[in-house]
N, C-alpha and C positions, 0 to 999 in steps of 0.2 A: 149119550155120554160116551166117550174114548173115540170114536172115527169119526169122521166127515160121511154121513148120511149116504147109503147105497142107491135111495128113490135117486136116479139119474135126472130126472126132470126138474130137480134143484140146483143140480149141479151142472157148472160150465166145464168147459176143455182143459181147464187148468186144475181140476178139482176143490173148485172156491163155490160157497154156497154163493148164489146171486141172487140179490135183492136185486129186483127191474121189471118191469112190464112183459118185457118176453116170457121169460119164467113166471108170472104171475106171483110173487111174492111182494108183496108190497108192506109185512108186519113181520117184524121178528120177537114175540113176548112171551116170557115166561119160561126161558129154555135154560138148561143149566148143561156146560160144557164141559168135561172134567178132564184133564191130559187128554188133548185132543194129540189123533195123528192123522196121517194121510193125506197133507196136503204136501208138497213141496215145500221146504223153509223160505224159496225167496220171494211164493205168493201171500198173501194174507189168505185166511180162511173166511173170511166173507166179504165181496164185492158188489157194493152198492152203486146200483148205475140211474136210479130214480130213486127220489128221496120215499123213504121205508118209516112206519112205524116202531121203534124200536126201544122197547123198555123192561124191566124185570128178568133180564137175562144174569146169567152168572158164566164166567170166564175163569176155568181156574186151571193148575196144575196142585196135584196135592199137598208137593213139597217146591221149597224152592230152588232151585238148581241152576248150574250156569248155560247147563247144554240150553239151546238154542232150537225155536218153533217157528211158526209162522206168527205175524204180527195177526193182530183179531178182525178188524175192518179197513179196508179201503176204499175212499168215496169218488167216485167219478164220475161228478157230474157237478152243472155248475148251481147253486141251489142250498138249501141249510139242511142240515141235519139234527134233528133233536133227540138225546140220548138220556134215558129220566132210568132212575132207578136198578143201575146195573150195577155188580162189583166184579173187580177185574184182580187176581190173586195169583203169584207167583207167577207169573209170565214175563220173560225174557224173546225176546223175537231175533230171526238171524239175523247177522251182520256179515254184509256180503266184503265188508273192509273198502269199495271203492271208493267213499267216498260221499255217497247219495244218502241222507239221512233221512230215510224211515223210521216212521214210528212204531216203538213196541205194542203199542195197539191200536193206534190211527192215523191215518196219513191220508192228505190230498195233496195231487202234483201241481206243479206249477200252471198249469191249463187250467184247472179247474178251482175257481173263485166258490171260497166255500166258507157258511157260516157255521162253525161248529155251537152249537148248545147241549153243555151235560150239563145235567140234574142230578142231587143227592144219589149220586155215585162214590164208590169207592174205590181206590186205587191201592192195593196194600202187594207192598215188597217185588212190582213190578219193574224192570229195568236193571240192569249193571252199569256201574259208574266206571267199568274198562271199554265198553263200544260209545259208551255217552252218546247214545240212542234217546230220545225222548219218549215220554209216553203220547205225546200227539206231537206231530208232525204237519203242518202247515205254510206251505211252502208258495203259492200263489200272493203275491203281494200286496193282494186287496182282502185275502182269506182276514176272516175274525174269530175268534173263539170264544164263547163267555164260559163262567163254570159259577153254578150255583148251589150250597151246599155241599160240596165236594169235600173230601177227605184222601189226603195222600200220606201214603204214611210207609216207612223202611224201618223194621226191626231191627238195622245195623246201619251207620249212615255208609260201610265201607260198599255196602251194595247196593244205596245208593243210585239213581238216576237223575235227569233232566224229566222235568215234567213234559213243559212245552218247547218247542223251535217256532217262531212265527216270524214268519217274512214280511210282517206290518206290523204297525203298533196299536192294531185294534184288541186287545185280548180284557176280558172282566170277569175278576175273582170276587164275588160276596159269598159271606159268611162260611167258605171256606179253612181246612184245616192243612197245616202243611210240619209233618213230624217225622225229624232226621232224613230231608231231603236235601242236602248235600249244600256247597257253595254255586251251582248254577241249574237251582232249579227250574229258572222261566228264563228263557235267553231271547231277544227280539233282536 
């Protein structure tokens, strides 16, 4: 809890935990994050470069604030991801203003064809509706994303976010909840 882990053999050049074969991390479960610092705003704090185990983590800051973090995960690599059981709490991520819409807490580029799968996750008071940043970010044209049981939810609609950005029309919401998420909560 509060820094990006000092064991340097998790951490790459850019101070992002890596999920990948080099690093031998291949599971991330059960880990609880709280105001993290230490990385850079304009990396994410974890870089997945081989598809990872990843479940029952917790993502948070304690209050919610507009100052500005690093986004939570980025995925690079071409392959699915499946995300079961995390919650993701007060987090805003930077906005570098050029332009490139990043996700406040996921993103894959446009190289990289990626199947997003969250599970009974939660998304609570994530994003500002002033950078109109998404909580995932999917930017490969062939990318899909499903969400199953999900709950996204803003205690204010004026703070507010974009859930998803997909650059295809492949995305599936079941049995999902969506409370005072603004007028463009899923944009394709």
């Amino acid at each position: 809890t509060g820094t990006i882990p000092s064991d340097t053999s998790l951490i790459n050049e850019n101070k992002q935990i890596e999920l990948s074969e080099i690093k031998q991390t291949r599971q991330m479960s059960g880990c609880t994050f709280t105001d993290i610092t230490g990385s850079d705003p304009k990396f994410y704090y974890i870089k997945a470069i081989n598809e990872p185990l990843f479940f029952d983590n917790v993502f948070q800051n304690t209050e919610y604030s507009t100052t500005t973090h690093s986004g939570i995960l980025w995925v690079q690599y071409n392959g699915k991801i499946t995300i079961t059981n995390c919650k993701f709490i007060n987090l805003v991520s930077f906005d570098s203003g050029s332009g490139n819409m990043d996700g406040n807490i996921f993103t894959s580029n446009e190289v990289n064809k990626v199947e997003f799968i969250i599970e009974k996750c939660e998304f609570i008071d994530c994003g500002k509706n002033t950078n109109q940043k998404p909580l995932i970010n999917a930017i490969h044209p062939q990318a899909s994303t499903r969400f199953y049981d999900c709950l996204f939810s803003f205690n204010r609609e004026q703070n507010s976010g974009r859930v998803l950005v997909l650059h295809s029309y492949e995305a599936t919401f079941e049995r999902c909840r969506f409370i005072n998420c603004g007028n463009e909560a899923i944009n394709f």
